[in-house]
N, CA, C and O atoms as CSV, one atom per row, in Angstrom:
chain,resi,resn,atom,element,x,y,z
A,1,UNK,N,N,81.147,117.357,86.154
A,1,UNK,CA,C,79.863,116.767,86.412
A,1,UNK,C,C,79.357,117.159,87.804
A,1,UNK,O,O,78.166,117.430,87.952
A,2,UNK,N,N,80.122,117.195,88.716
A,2,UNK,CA,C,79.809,117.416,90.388
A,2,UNK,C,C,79.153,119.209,90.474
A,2,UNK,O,O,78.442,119.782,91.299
A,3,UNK,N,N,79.797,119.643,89.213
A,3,UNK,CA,C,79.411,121.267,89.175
A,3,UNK,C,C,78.336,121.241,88.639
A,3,UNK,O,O,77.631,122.128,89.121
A,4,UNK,N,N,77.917,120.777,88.010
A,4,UNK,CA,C,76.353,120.324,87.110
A,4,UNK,C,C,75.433,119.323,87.799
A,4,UNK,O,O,74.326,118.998,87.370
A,5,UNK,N,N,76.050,118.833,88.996
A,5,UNK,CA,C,75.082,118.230,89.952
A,5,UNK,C,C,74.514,119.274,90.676
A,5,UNK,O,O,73.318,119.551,90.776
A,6,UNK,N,N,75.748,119.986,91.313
A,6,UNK,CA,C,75.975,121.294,92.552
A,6,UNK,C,C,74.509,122.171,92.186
A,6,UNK,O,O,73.439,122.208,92.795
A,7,UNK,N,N,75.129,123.098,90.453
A,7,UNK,CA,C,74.426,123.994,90.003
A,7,UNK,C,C,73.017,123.680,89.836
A,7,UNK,O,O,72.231,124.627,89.789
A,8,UNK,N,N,72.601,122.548,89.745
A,8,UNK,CA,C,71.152,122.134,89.189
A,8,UNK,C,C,70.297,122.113,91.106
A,8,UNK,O,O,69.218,122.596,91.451
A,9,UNK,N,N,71.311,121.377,91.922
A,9,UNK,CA,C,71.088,121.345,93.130
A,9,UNK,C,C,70.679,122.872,93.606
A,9,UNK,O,O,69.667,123.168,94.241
A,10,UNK,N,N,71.546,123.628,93.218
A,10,UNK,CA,C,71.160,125.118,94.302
A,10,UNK,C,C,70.161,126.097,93.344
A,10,UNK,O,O,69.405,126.909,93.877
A,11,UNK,N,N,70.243,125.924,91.795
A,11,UNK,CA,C,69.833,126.919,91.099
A,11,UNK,C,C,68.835,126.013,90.251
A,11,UNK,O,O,67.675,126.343,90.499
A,12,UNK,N,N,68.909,125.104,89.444
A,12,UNK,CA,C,67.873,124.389,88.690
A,12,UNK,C,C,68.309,124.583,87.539
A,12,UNK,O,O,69.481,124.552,87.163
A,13,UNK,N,N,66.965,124.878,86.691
A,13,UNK,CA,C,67.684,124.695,85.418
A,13,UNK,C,C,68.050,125.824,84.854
A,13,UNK,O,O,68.269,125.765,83.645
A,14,UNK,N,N,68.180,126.834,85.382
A,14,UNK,CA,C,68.586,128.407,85.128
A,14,UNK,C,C,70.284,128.356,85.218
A,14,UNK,O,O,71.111,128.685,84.368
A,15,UNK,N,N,70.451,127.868,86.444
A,15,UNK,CA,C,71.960,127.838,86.768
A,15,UNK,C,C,72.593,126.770,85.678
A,15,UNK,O,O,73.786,127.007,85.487
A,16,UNK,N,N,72.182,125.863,85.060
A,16,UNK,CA,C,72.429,125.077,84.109
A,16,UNK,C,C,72.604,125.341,82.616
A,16,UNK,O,O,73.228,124.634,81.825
A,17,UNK,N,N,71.943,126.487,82.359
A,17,UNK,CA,C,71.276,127.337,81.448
A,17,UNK,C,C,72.777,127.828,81.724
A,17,UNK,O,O,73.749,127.232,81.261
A,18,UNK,N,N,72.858,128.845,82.436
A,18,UNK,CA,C,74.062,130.124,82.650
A,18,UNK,C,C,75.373,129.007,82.566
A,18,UNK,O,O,76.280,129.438,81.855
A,19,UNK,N,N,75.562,128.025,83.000
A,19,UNK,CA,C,76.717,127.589,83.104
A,19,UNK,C,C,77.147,127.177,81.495
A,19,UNK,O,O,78.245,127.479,81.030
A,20,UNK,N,N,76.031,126.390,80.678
A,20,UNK,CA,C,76.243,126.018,79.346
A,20,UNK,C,C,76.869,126.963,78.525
A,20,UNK,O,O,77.800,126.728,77.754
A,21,UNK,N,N,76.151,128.387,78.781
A,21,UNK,CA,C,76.455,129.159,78.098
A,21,UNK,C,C,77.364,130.270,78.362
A,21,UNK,O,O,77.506,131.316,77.729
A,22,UNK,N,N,77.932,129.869,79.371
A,22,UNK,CA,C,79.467,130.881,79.592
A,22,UNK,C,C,80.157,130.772,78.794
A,22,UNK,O,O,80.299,129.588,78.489
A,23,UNK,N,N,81.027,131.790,77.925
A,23,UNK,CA,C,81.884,131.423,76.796
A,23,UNK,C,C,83.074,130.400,77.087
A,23,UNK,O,O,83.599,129.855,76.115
A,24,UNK,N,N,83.367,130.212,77.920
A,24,UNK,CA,C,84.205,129.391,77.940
A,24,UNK,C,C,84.243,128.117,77.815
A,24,UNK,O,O,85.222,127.431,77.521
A,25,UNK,N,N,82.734,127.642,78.128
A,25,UNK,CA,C,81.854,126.618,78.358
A,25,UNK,C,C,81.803,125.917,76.607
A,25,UNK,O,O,81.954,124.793,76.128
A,26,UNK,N,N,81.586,126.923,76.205
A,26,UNK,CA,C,81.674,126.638,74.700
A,26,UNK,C,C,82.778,125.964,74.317
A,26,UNK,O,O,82.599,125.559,73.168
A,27,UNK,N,N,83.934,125.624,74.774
A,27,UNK,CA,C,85.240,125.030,74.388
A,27,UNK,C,C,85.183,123.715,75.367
A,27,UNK,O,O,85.077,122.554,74.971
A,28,UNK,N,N,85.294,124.219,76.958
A,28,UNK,CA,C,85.224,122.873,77.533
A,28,UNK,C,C,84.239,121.928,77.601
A,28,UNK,O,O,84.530,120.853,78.127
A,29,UNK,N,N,83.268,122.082,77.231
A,29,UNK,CA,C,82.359,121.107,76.964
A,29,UNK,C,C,82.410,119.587,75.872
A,29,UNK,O,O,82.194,118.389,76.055
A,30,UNK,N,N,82.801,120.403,74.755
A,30,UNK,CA,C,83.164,119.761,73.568
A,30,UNK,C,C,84.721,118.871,73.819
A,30,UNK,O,O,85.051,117.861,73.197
A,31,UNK,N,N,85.459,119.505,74.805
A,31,UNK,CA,C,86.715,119.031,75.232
A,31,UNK,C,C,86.212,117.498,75.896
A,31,UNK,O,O,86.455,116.433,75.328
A,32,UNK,N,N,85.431,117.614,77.270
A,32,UNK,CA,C,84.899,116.299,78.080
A,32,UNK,C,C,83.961,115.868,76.962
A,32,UNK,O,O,84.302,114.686,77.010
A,33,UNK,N,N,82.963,115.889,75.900
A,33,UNK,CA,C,82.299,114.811,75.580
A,33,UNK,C,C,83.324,113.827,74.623
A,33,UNK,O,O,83.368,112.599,74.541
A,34,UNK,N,N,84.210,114.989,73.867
A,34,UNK,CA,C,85.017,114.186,73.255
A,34,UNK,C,C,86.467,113.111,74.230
A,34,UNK,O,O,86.898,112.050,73.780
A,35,UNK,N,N,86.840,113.603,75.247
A,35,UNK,CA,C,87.589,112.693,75.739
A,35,UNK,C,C,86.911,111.302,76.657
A,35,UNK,O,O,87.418,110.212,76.918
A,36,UNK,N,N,85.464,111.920,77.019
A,36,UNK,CA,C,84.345,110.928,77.370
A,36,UNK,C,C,84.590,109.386,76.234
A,36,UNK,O,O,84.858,108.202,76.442
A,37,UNK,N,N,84.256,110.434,74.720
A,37,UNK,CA,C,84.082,109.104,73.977
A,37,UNK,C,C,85.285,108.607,73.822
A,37,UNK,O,O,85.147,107.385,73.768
A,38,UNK,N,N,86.598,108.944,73.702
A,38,UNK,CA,C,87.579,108.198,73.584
A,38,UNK,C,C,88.280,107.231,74.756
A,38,UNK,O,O,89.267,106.561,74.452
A,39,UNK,N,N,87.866,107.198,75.770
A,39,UNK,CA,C,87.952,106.442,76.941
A,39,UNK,C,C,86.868,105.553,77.362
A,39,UNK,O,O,87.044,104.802,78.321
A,40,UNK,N,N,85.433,105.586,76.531
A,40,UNK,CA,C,84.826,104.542,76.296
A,40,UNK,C,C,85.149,103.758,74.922
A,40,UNK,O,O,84.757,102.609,74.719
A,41,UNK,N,N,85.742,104.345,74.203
A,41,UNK,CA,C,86.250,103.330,73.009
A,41,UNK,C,C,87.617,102.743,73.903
A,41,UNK,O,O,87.682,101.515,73.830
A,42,UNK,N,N,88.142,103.040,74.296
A,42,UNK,CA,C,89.671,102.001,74.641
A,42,UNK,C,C,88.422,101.407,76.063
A,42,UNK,O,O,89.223,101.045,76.925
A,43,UNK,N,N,87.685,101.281,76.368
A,43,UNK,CA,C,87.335,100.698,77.454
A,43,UNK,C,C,86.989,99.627,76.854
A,43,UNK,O,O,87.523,98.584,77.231
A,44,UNK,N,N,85.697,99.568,75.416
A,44,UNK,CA,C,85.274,98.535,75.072
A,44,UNK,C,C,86.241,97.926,74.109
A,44,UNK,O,O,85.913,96.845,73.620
A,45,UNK,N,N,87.392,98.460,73.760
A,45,UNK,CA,C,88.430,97.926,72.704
A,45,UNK,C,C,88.575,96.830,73.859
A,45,UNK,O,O,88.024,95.781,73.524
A,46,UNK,N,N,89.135,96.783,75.069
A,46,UNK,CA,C,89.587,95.887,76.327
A,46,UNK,C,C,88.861,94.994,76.449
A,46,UNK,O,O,89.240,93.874,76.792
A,47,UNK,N,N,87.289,95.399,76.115
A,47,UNK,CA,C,86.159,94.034,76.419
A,47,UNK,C,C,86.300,93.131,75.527
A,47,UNK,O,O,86.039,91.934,75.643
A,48,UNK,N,N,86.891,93.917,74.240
A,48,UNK,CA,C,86.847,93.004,72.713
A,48,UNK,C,C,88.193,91.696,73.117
A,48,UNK,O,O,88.142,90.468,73.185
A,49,UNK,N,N,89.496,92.862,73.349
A,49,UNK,CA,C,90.636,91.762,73.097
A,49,UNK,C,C,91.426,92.755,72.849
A,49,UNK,O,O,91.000,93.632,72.096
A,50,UNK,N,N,93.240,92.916,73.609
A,50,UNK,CA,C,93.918,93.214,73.833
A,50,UNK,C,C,94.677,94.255,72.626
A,50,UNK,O,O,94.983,95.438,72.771
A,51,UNK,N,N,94.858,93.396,71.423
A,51,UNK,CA,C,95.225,93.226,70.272
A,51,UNK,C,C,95.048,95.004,69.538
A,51,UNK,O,O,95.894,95.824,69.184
A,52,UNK,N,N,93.690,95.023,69.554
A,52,UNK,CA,C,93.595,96.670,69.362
A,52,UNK,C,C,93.637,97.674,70.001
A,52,UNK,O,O,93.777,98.847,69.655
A,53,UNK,N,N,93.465,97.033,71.318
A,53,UNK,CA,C,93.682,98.533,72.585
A,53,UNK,C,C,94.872,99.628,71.891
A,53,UNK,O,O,94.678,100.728,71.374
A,54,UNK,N,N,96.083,98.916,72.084
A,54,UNK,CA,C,97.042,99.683,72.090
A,54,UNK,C,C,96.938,100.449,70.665
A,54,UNK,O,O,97.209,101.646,70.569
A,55,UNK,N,N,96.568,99.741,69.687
A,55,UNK,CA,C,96.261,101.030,68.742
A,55,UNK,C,C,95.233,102.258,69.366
A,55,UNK,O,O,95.392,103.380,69.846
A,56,UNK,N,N,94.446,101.636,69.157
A,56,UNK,CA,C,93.497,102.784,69.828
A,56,UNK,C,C,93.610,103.497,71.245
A,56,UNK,O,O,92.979,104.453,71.696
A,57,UNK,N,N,94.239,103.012,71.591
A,57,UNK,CA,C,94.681,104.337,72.614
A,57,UNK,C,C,95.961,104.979,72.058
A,57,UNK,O,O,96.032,106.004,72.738
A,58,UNK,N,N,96.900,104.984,71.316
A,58,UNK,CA,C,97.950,105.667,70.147
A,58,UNK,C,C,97.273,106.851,69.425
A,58,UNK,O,O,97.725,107.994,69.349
A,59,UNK,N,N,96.171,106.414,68.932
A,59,UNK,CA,C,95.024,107.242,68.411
A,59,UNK,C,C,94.465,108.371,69.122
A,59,UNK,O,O,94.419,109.555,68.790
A,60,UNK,N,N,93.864,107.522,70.630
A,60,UNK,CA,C,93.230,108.699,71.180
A,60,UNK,C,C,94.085,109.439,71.692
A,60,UNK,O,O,93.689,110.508,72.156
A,61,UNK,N,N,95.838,109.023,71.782
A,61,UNK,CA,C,96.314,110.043,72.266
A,61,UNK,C,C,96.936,111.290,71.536
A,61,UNK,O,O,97.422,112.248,72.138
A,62,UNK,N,N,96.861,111.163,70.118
A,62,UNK,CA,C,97.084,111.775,68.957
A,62,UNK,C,C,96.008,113.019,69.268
A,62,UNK,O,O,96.177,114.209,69.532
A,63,UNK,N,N,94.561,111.991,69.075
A,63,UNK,CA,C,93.360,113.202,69.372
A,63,UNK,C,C,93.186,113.947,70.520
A,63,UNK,O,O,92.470,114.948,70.537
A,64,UNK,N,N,93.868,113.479,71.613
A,64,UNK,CA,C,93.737,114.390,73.130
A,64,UNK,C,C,94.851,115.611,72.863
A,64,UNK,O,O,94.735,116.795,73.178
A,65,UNK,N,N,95.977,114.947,72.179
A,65,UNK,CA,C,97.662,116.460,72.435
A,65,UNK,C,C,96.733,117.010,71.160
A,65,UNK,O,O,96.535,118.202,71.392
A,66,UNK,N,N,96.241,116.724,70.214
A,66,UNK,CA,C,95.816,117.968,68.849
A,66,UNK,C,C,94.598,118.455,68.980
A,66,UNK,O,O,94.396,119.318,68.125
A,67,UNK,N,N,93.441,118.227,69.878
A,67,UNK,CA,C,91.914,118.416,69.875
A,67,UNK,C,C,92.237,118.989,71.230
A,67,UNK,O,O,92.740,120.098,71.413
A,68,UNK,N,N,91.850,118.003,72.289
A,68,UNK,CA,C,91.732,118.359,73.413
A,68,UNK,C,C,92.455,119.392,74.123
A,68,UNK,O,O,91.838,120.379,74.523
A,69,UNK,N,N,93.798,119.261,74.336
A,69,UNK,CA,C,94.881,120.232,75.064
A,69,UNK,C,C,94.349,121.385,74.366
A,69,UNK,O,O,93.485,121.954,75.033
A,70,UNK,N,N,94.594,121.938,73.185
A,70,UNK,CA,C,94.519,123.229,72.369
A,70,UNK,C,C,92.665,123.802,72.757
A,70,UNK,O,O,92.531,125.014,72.927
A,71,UNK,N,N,91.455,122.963,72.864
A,71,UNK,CA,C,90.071,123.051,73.392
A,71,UNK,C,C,90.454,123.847,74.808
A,71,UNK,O,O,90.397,125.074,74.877
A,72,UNK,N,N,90.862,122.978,75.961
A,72,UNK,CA,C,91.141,123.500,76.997
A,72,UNK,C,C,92.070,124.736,77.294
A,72,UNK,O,O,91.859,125.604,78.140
A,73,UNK,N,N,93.129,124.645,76.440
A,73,UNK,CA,C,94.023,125.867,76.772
A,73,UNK,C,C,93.096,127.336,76.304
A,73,UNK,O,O,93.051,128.343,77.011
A,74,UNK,N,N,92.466,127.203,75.105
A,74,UNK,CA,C,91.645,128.183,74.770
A,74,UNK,C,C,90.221,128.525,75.733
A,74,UNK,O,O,89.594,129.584,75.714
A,75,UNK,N,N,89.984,127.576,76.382
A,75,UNK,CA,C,88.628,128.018,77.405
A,75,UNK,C,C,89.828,128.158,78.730
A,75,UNK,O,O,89.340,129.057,79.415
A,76,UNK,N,N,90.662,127.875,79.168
A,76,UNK,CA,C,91.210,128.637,80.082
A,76,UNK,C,C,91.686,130.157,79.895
A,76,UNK,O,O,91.566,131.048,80.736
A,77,UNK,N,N,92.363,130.289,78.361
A,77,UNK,CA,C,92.427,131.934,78.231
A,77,UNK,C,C,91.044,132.859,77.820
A,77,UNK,O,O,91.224,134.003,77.403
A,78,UNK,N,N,90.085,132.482,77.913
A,78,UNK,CA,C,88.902,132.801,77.955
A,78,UNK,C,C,88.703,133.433,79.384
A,78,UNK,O,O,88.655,134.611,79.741
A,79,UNK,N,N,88.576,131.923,80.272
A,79,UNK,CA,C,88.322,131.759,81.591
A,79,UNK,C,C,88.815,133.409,82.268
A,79,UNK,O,O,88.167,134.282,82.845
A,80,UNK,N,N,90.296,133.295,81.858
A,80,UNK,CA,C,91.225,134.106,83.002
A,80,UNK,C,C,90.950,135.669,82.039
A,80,UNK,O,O,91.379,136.682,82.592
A,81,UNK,N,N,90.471,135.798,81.075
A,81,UNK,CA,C,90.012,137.176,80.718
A,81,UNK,C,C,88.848,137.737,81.338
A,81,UNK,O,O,88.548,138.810,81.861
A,82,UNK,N,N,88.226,136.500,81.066
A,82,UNK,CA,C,87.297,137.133,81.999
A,82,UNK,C,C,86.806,137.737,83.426
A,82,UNK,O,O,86.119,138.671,83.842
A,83,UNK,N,N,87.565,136.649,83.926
A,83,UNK,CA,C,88.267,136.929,85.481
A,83,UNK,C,C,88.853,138.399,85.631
A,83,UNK,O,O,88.272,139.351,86.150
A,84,UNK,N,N,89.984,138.389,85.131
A,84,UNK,CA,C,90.456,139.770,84.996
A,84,UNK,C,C,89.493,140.894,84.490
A,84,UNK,O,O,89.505,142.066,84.867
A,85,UNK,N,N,88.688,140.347,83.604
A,85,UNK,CA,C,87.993,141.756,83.417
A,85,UNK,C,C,86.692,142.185,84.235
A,85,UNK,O,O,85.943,143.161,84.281
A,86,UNK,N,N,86.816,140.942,84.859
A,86,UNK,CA,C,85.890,141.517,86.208
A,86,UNK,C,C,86.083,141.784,87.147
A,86,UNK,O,O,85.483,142.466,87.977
A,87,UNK,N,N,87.005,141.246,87.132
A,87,UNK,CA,C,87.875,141.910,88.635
A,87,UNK,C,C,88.267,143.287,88.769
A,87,UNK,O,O,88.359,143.861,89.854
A,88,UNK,N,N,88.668,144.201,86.804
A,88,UNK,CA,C,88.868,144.983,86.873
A,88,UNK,C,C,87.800,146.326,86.679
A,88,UNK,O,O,87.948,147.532,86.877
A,89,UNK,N,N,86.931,145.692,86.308
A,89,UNK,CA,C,85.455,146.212,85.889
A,89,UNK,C,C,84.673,146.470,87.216
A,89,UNK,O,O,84.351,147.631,87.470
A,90,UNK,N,N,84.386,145.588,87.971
A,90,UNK,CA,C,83.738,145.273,89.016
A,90,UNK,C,C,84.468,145.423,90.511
A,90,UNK,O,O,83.987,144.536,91.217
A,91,UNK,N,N,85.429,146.192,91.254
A,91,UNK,CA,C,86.046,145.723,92.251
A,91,UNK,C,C,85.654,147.255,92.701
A,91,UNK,O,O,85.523,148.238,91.971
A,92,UNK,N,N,85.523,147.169,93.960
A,92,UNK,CA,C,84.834,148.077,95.009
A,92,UNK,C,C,85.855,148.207,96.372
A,92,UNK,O,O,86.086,147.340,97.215
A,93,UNK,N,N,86.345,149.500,96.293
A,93,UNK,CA,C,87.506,149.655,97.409
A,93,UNK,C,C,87.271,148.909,98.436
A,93,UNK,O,O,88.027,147.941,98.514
A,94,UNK,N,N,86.279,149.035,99.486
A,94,UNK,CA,C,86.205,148.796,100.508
A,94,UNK,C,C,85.977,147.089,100.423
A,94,UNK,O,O,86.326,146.445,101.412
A,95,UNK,N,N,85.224,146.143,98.903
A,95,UNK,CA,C,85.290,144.899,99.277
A,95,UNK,C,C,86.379,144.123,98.771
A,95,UNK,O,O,86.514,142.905,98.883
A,96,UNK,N,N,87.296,145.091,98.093
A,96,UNK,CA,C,88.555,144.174,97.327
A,96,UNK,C,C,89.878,144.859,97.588
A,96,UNK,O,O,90.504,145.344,96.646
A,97,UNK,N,N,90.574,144.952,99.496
A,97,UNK,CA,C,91.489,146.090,99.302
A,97,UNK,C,C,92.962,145.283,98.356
A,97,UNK,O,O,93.254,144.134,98.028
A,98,UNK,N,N,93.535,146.545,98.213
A,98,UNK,CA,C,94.676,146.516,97.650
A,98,UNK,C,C,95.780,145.297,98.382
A,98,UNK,O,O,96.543,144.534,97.790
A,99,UNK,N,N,95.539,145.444,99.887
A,99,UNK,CA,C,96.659,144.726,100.077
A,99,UNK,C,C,95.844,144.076,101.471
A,99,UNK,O,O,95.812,144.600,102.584
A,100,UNK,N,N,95.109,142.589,100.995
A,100,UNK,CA,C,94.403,141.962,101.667
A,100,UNK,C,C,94.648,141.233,102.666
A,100,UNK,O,O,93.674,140.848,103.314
A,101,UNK,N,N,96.033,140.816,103.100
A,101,UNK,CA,C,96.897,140.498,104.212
A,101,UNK,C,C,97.450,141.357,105.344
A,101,UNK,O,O,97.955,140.949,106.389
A,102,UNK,N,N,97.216,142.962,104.849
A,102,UNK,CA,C,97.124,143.971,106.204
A,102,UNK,C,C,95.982,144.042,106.925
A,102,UNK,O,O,94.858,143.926,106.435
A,103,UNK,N,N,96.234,144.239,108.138
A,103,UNK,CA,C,95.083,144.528,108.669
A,103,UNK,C,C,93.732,146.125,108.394
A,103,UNK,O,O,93.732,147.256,107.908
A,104,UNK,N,N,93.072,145.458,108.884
A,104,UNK,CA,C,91.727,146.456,107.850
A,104,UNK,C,C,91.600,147.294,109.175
A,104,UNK,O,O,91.537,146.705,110.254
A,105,UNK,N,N,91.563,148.644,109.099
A,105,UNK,CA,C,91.485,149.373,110.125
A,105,UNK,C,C,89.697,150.142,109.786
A,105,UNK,O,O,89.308,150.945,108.938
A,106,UNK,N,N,89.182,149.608,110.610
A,106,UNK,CA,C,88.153,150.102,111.006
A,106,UNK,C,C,87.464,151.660,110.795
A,106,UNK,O,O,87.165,152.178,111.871
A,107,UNK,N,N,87.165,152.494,109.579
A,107,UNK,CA,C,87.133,153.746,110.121
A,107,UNK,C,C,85.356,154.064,110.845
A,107,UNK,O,O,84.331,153.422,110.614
A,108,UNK,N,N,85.489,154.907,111.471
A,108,UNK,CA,C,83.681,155.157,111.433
A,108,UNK,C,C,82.998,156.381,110.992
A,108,UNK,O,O,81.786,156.583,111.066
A,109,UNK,N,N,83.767,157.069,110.590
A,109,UNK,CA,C,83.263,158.219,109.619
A,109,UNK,C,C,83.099,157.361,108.273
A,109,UNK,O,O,82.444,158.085,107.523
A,110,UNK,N,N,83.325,156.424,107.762
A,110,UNK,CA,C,82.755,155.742,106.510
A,110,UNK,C,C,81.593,155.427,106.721
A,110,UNK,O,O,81.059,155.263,105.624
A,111,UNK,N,N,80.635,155.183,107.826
A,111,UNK,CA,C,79.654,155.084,107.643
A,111,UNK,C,C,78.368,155.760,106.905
A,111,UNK,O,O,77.265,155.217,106.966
């Protein structure tokens, strides 16, 4: 949510736009509305009376290890392909060296 505050803050509704529709976005999204609703059902199970909580949270935890975990693990191997394939697609000697903890020696014939 703080990234969808952030993005709307610096970019509007374009950056909101791009974020929805990152493929990965496509998995975690559906991941938070659904664990959204299952943590407002054990919230108002609590307002009702004790008695059913504990079922229903047995439940939602059935639906978080078989829905949720498997949602997220798949938009993280999304995530990190993509990463990688931009990193490997996109990386430019001079702004991504090989070994980024040596020191960068200055040349001036690169100019």
């Amino acid at each position: 949510m703080n990234v969808g505050i952030i993005g709307y803050y610096e970019g509007k509704a374009k950056a909101l736009i791009a974020m929805c529709l990152s493929p990965h976005a496509f998995f975690e999204l559906p991941a938070v509305w659904i664990s959204l609703a299952l943590g407002m059902k054990i919230g108002f199970s609590l307002k009702q009376g004790l008695e059913n909580t504990i079922e229903i949270f047995y439940q939602s935890l059935n639906v978080y290890f078989h829905l949720i975990i498997p949602l997220l693990i798949v938009a993280a191997i999304v995530e990190a392909a993509l990463i990688s394939f931009s990193i490997k697609n996109l990386q430019h000697s001079r702004s991504f060296p090989d070994k980024p903890f040596d020191t960068q020696q200055y040349n001036h014939n690169d100019q």
